[in-house]
PyMOL commands that place a pseudoatom at each C-alpha (Angstrom):
pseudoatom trace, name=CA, resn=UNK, resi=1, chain=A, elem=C, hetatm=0, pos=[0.000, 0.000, 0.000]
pseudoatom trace, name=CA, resn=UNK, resi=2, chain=A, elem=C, hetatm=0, pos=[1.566, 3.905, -0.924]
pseudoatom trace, name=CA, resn=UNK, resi=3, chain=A, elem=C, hetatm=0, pos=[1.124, 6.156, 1.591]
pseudoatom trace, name=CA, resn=UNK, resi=4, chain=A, elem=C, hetatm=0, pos=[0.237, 9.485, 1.189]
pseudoatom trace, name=CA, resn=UNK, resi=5, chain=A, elem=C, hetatm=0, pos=[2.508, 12.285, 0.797]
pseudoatom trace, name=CA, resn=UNK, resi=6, chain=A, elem=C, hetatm=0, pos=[2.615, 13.782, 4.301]
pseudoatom trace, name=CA, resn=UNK, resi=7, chain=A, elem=C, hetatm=0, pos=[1.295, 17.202, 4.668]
pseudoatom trace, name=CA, resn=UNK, resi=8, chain=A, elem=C, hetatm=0, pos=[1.252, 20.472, 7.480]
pseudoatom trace, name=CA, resn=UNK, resi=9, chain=A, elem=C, hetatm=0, pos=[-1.805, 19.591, 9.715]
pseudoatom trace, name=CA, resn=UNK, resi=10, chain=A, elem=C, hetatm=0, pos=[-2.299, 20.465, 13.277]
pseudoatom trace, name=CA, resn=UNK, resi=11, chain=A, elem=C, hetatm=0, pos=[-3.249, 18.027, 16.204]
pseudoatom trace, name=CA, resn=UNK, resi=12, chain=A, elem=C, hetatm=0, pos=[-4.374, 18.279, 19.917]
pseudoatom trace, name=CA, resn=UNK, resi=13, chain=A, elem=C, hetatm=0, pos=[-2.560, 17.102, 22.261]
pseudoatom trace, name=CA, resn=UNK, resi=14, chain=A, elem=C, hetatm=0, pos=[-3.000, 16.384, 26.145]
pseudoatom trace, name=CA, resn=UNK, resi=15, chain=A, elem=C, hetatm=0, pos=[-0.550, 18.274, 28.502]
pseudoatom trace, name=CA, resn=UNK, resi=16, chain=A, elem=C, hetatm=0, pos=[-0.571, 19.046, 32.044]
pseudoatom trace, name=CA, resn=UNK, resi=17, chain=A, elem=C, hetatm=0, pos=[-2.106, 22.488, 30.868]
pseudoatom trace, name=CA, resn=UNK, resi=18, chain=A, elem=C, hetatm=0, pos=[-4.520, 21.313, 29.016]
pseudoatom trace, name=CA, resn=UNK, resi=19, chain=A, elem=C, hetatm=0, pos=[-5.083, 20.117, 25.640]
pseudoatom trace, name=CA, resn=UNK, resi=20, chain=A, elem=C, hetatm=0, pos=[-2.631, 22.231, 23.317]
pseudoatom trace, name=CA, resn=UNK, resi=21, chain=A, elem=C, hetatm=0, pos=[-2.274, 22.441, 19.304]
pseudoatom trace, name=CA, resn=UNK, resi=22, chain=A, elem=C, hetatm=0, pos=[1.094, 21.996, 17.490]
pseudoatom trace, name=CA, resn=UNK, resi=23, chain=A, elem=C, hetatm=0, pos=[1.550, 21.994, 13.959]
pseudoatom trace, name=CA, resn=UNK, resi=24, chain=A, elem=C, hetatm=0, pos=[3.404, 18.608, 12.053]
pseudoatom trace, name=CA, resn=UNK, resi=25, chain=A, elem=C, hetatm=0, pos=[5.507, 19.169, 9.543]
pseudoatom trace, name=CA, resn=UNK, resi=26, chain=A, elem=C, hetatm=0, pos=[5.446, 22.587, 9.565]
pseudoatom trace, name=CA, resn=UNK, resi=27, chain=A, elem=C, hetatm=0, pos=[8.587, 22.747, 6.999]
pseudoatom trace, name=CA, resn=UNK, resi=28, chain=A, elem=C, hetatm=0, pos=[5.887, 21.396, 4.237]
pseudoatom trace, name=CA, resn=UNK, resi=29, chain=A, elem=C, hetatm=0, pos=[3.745, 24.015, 1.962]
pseudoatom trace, name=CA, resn=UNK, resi=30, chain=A, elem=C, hetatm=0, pos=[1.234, 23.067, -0.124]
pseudoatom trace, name=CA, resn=UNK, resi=31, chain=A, elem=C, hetatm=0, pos=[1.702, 23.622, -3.909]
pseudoatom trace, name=CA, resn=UNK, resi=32, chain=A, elem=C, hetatm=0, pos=[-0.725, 25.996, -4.947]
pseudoatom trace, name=CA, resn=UNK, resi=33, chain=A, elem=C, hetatm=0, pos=[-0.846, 27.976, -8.739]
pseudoatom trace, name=CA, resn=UNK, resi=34, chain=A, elem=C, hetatm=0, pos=[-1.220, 31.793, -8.409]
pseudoatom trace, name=CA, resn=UNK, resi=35, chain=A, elem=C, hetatm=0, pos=[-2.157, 34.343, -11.083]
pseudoatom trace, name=CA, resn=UNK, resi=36, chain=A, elem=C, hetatm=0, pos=[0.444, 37.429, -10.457]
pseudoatom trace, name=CA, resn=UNK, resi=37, chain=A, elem=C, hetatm=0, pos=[-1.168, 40.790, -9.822]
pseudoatom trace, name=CA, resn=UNK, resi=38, chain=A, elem=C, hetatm=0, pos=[-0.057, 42.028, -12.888]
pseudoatom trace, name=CA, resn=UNK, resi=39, chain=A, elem=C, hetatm=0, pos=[-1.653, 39.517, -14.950]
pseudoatom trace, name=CA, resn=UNK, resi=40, chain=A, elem=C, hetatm=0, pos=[-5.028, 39.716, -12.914]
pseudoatom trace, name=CA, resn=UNK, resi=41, chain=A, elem=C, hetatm=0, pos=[-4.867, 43.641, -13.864]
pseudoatom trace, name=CA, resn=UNK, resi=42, chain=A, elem=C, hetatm=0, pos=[-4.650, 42.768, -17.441]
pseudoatom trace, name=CA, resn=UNK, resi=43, chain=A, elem=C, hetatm=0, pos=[-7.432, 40.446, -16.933]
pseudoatom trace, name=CA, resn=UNK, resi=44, chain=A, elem=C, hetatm=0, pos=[-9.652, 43.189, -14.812]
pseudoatom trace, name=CA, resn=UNK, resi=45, chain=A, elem=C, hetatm=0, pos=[-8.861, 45.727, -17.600]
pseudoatom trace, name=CA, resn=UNK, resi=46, chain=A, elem=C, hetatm=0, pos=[-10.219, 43.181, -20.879]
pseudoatom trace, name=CA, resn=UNK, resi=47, chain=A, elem=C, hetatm=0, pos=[-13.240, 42.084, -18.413]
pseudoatom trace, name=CA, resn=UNK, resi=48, chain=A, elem=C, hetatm=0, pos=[-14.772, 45.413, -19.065]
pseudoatom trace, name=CA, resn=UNK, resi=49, chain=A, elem=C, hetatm=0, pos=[-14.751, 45.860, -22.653]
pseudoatom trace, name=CA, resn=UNK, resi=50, chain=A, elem=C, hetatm=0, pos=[-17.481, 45.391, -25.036]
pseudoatom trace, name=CA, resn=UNK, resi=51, chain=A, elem=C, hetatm=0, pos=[-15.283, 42.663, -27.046]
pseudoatom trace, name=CA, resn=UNK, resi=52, chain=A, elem=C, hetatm=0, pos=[-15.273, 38.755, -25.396]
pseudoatom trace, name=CA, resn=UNK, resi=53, chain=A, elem=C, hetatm=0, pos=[-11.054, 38.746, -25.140]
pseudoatom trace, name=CA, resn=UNK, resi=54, chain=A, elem=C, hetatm=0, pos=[-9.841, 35.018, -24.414]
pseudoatom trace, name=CA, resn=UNK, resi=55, chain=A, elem=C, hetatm=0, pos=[-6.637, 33.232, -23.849]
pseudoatom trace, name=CA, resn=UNK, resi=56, chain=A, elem=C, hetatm=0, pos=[-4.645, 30.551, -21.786]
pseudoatom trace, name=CA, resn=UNK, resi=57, chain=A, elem=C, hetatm=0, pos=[-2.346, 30.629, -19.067]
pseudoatom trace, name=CA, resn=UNK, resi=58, chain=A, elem=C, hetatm=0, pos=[0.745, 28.075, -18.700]
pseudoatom trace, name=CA, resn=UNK, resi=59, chain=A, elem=C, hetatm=0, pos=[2.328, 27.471, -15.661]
pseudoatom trace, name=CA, resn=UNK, resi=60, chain=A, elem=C, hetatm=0, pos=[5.574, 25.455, -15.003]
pseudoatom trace, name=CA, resn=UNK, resi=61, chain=A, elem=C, hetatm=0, pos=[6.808, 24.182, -11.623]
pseudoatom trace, name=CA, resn=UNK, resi=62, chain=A, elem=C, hetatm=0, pos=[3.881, 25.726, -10.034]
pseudoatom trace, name=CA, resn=UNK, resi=63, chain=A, elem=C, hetatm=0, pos=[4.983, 29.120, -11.012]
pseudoatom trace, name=CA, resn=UNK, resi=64, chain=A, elem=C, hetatm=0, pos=[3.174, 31.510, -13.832]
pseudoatom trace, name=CA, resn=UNK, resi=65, chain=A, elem=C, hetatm=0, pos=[5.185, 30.908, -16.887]
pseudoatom trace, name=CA, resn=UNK, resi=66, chain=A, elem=C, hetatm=0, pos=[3.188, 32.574, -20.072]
pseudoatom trace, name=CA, resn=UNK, resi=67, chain=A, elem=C, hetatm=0, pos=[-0.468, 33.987, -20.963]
pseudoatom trace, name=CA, resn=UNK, resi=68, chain=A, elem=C, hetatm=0, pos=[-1.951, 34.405, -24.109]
pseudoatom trace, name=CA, resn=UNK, resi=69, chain=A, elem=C, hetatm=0, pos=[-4.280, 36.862, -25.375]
pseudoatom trace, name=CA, resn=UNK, resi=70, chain=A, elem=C, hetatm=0, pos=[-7.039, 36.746, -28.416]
pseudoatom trace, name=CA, resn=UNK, resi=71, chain=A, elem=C, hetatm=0, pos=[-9.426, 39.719, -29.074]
pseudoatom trace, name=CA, resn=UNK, resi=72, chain=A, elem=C, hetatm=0, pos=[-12.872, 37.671, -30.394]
pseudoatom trace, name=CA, resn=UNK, resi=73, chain=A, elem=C, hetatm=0, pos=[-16.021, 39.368, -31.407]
pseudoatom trace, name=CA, resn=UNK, resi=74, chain=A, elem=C, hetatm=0, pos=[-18.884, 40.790, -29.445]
pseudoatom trace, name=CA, resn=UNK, resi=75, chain=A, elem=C, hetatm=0, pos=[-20.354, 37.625, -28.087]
pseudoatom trace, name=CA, resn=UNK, resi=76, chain=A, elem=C, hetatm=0, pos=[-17.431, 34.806, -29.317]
pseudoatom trace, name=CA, resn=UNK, resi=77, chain=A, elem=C, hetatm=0, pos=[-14.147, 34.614, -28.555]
pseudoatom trace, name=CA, resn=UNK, resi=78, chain=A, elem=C, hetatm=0, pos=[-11.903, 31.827, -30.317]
pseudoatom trace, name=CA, resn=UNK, resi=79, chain=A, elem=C, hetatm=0, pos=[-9.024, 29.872, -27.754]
pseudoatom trace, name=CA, resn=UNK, resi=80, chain=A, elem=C, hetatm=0, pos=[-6.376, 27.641, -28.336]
pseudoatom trace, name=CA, resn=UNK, resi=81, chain=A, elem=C, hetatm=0, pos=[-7.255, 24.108, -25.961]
pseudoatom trace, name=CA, resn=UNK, resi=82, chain=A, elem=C, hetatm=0, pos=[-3.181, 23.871, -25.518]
pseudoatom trace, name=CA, resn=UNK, resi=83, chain=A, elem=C, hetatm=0, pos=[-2.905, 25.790, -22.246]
pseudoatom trace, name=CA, resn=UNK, resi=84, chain=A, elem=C, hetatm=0, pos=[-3.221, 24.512, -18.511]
pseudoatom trace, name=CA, resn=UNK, resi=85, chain=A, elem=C, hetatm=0, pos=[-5.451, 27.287, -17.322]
pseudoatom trace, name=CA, resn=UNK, resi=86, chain=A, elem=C, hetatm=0, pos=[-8.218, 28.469, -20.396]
pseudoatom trace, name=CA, resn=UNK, resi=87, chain=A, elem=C, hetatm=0, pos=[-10.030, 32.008, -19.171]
pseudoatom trace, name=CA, resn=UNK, resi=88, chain=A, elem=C, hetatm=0, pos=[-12.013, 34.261, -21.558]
pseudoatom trace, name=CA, resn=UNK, resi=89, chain=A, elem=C, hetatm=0, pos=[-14.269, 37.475, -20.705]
pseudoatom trace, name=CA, resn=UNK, resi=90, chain=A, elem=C, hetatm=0, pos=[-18.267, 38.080, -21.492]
pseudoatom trace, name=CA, resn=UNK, resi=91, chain=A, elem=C, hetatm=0, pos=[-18.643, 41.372, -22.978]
pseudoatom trace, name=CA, resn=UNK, resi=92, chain=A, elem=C, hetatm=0, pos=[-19.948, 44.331, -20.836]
pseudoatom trace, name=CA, resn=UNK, resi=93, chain=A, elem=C, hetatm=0, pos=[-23.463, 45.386, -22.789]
pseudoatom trace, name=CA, resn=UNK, resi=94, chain=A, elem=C, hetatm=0, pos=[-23.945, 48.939, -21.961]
pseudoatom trace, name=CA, resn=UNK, resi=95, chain=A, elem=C, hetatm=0, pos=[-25.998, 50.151, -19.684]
pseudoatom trace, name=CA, resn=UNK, resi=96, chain=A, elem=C, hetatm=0, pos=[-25.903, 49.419, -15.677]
pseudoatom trace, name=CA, resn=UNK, resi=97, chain=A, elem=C, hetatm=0, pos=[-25.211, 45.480, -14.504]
pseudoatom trace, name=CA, resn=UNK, resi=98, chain=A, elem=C, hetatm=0, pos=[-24.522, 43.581, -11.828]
pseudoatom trace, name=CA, resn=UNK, resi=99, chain=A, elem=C, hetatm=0, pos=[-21.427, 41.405, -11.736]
pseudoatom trace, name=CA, resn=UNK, resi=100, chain=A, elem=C, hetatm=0, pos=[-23.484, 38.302, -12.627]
pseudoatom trace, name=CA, resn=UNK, resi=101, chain=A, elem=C, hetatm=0, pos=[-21.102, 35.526, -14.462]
pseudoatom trace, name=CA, resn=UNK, resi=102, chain=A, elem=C, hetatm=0, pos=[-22.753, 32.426, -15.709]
pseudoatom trace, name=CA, resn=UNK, resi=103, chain=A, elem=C, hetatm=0, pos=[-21.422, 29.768, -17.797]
pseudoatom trace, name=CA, resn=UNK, resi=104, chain=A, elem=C, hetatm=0, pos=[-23.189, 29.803, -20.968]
pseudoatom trace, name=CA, resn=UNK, resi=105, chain=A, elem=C, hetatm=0, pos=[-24.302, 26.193, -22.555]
pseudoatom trace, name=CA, resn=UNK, resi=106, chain=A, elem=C, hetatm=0, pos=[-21.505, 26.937, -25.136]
pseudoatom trace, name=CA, resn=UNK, resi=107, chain=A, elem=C, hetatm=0, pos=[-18.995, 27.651, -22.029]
pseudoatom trace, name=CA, resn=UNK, resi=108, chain=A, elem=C, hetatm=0, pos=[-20.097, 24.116, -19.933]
pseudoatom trace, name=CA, resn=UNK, resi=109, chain=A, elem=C, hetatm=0, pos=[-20.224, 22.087, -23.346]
pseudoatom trace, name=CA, resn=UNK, resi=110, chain=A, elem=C, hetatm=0, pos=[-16.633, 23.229, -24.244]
pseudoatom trace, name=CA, resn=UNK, resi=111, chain=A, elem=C, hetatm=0, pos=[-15.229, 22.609, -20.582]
pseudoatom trace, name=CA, resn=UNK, resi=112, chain=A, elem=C, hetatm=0, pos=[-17.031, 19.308, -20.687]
pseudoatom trace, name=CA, resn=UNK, resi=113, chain=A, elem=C, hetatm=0, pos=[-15.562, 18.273, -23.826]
pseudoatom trace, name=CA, resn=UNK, resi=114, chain=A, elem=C, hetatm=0, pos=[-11.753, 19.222, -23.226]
pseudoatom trace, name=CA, resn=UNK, resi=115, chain=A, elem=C, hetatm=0, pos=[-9.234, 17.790, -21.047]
pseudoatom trace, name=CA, resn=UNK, resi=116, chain=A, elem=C, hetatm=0, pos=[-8.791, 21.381, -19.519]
pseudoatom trace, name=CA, resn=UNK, resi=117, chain=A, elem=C, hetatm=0, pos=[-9.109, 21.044, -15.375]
pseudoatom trace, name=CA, resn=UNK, resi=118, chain=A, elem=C, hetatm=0, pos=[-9.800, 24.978, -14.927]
pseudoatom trace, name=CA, resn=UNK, resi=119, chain=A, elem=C, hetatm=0, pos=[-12.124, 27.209, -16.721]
pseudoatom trace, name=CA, resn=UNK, resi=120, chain=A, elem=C, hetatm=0, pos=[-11.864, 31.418, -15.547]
pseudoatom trace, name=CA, resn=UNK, resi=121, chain=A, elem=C, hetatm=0, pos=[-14.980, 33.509, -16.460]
pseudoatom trace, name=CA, resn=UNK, resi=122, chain=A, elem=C, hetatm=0, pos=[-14.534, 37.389, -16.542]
pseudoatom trace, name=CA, resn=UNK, resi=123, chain=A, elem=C, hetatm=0, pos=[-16.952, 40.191, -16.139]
pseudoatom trace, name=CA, resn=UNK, resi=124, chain=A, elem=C, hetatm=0, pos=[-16.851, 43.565, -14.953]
pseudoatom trace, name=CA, resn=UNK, resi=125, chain=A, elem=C, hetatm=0, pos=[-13.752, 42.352, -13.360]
pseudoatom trace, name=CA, resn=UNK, resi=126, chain=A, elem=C, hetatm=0, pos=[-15.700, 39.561, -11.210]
pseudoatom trace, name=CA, resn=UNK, resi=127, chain=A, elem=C, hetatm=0, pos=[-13.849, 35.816, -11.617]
pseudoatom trace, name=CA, resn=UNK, resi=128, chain=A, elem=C, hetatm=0, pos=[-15.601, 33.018, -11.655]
pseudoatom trace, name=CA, resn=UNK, resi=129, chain=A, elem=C, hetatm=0, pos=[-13.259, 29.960, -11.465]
pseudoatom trace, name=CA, resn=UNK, resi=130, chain=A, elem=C, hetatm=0, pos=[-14.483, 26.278, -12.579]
pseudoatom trace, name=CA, resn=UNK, resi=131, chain=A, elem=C, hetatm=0, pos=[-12.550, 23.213, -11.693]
pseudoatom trace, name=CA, resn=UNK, resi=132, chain=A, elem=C, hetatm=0, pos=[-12.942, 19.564, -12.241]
pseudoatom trace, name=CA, resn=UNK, resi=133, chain=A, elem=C, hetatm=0, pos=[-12.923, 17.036, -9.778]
pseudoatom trace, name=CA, resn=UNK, resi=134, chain=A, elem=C, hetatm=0, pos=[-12.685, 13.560, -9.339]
pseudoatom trace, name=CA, resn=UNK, resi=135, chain=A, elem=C, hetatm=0, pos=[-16.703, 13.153, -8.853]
pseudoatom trace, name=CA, resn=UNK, resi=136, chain=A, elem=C, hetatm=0, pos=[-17.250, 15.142, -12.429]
pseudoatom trace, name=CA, resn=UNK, resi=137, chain=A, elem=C, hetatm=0, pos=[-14.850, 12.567, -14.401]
pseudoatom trace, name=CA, resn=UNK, resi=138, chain=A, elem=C, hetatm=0, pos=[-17.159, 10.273, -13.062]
pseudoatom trace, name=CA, resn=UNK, resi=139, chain=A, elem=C, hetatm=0, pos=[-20.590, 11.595, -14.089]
pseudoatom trace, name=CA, resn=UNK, resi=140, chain=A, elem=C, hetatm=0, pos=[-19.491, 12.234, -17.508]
pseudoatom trace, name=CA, resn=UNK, resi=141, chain=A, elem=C, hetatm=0, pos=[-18.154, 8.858, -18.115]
pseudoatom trace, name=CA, resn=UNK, resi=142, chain=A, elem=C, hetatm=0, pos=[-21.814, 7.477, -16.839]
pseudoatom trace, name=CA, resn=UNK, resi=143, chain=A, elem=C, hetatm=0, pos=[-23.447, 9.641, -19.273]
pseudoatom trace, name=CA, resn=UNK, resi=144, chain=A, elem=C, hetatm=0, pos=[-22.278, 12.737, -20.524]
pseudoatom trace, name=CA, resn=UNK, resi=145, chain=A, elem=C, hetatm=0, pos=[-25.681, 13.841, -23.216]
pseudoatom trace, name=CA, resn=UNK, resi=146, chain=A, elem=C, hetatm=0, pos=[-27.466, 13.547, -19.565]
pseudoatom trace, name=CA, resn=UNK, resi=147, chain=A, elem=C, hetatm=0, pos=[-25.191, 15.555, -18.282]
pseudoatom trace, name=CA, resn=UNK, resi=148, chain=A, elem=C, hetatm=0, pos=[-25.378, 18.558, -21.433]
pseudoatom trace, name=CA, resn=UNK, resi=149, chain=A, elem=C, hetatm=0, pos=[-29.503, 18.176, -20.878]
pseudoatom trace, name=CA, resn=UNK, resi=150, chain=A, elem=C, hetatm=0, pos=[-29.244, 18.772, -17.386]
pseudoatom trace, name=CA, resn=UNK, resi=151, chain=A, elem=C, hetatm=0, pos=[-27.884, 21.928, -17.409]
pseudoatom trace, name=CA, resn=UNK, resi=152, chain=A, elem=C, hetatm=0, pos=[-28.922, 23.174, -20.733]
pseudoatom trace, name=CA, resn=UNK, resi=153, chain=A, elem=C, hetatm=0, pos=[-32.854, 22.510, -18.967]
pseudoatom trace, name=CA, resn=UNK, resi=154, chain=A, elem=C, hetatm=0, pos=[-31.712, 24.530, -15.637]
pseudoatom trace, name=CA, resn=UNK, resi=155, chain=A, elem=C, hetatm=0, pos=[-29.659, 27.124, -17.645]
pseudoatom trace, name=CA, resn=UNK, resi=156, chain=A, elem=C, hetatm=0, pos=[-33.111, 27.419, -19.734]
pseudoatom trace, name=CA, resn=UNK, resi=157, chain=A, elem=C, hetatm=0, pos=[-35.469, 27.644, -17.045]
pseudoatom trace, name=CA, resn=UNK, resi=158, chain=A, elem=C, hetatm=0, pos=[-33.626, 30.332, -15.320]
pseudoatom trace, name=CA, resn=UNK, resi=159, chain=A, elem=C, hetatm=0, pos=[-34.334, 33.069, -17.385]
pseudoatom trace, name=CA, resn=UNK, resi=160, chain=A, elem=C, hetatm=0, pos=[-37.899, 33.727, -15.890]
pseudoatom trace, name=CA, resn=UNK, resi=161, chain=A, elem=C, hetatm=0, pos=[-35.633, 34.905, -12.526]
pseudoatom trace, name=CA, resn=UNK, resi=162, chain=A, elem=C, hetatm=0, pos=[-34.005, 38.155, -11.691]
pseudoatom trace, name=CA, resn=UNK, resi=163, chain=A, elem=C, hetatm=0, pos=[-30.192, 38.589, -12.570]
pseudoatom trace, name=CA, resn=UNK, resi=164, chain=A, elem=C, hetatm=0, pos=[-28.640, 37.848, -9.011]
pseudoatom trace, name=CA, resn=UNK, resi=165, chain=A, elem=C, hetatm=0, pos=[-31.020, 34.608, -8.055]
pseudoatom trace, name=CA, resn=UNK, resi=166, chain=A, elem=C, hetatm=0, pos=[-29.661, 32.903, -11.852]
pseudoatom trace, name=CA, resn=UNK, resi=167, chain=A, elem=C, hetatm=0, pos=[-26.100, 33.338, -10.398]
pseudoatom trace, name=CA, resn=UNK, resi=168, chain=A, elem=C, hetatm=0, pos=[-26.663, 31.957, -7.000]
pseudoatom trace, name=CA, resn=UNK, resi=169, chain=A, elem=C, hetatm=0, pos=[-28.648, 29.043, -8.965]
pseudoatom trace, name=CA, resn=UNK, resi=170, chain=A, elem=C, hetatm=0, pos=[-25.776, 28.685, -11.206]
pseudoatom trace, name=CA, resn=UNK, resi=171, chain=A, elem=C, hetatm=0, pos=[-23.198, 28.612, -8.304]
pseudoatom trace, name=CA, resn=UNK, resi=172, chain=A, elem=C, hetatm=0, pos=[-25.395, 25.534, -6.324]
pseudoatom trace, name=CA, resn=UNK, resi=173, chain=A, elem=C, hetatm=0, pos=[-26.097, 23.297, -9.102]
pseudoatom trace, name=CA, resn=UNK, resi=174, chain=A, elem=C, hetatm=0, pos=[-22.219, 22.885, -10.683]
pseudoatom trace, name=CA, resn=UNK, resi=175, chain=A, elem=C, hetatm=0, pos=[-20.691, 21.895, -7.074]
pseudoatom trace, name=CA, resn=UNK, resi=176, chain=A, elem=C, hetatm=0, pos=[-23.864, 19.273, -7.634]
pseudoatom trace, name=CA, resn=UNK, resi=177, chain=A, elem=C, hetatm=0, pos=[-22.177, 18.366, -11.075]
pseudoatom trace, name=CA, resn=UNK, resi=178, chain=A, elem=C, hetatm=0, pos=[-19.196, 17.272, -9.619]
pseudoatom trace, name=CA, resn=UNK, resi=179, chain=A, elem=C, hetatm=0, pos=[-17.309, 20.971, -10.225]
pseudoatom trace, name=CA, resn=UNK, resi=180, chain=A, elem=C, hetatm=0, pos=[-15.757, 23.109, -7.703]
pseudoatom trace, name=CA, resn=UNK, resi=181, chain=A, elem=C, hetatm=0, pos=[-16.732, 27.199, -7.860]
pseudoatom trace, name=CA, resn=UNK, resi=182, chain=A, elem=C, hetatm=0, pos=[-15.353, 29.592, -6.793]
pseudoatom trace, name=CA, resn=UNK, resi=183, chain=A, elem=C, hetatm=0, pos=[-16.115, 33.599, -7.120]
pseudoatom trace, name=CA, resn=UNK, resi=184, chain=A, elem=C, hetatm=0, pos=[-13.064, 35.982, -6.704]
pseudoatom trace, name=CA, resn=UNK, resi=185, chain=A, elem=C, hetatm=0, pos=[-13.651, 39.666, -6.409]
pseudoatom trace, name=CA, resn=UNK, resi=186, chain=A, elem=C, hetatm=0, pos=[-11.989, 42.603, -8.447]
pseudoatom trace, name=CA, resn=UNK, resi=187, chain=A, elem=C, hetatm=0, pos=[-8.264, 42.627, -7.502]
pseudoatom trace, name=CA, resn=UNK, resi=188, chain=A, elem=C, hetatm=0, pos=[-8.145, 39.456, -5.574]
pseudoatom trace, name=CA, resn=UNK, resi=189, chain=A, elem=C, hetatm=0, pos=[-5.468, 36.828, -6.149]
pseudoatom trace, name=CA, resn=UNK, resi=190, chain=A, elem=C, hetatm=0, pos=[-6.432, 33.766, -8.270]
pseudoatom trace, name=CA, resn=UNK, resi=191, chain=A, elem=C, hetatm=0, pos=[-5.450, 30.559, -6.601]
pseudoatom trace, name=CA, resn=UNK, resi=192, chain=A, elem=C, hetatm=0, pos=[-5.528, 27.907, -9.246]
for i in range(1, 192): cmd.bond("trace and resi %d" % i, "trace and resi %d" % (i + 1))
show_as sticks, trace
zoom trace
């Protein structure tokens, strides 16, 4: 049997005081992925135009290596599947909106189709970052056309509700498709 790859936790332990907390194997950091600041700026700044922009983002040894950038038209956007990290923006329409990001059925058909594990969404510099997860590999193999009607029917039947009750639908039912969602406000770091 492997083991595991040991990891910083905490535990409780009994002393004459009391019961105490140390940390194990403190000297270990997790590996996580993060988008510089500079490169979350450029991203802020192409999330408010009225052009979709797209690219990909590479990273290598858990550091940001490259991004790419491709200026699409007004509702499309065109991106390269060869990149670790795909993001791409939906246009700002004028007039006043709330920060609402939603997948379209073009967006969750795409995602479902490539081998891509993270998917950002941009808009009025909101993120919305999609990732797959073990459970998801596993409902699409069991039937992925049940999978496209499931949420092309709820993405359908959501546009009798107001603006901010379709996001908060959108954000409960993917964590139900086996995705994990997360919502990063303007000028936050993105932890991939």
């Amino acid at each position: 049997m492997k083991r595991a790859r040991p990891s910083s936790h905490t535990r409780r332990i009994k002393t004459r005081r009391g019961i105490k907390k140390i940390k194990i194997n403190r000297h270990i950091k997790k590996k996580v992925k993060k988008i510089p600041k500079s490169i979350r700026k450029i991203l802020d700044f192409s999330s408010i135009q009225p052009i979709e922009y797209g690219g990909g983002i590479d990273f290598e040894n858990n550091k940001f290596k490259k991004m790419s950038l491709y200026q699409g038209e007004s509702r499309k956007v065109n991106i390269p599947i060869d990149y670790e990290v795909n993001w791409h923006t939906h246009a700002k329409l004028p007039g006043k909106q709330q920060p609402m990001i939603v997948p379209g059925i073009e967006d969750f058909e795409d995602f479902l189709n490539s081998k891509q594990q993270t998917m950002i969404i941009l808009k009025n510099k909101y993120a919305l970052k999609i990732q797959k997860t073990p459970k998801f590999e596993k409902v699409v193999k069991q039937n992925k056309l049940k999978l496209k009607k499931v949420y092309s029917d709820f993405y359908n039947s959501l546009y009798s509700q107001d603006l901010q009750t379709h996001q908060n639908e959108i954000l409960k039912i993917l964590p139900k498709l086996g995705l994990n969602v997360e919502m990063n406000k303007p000028k936050k770091e993105i932890i991939i």
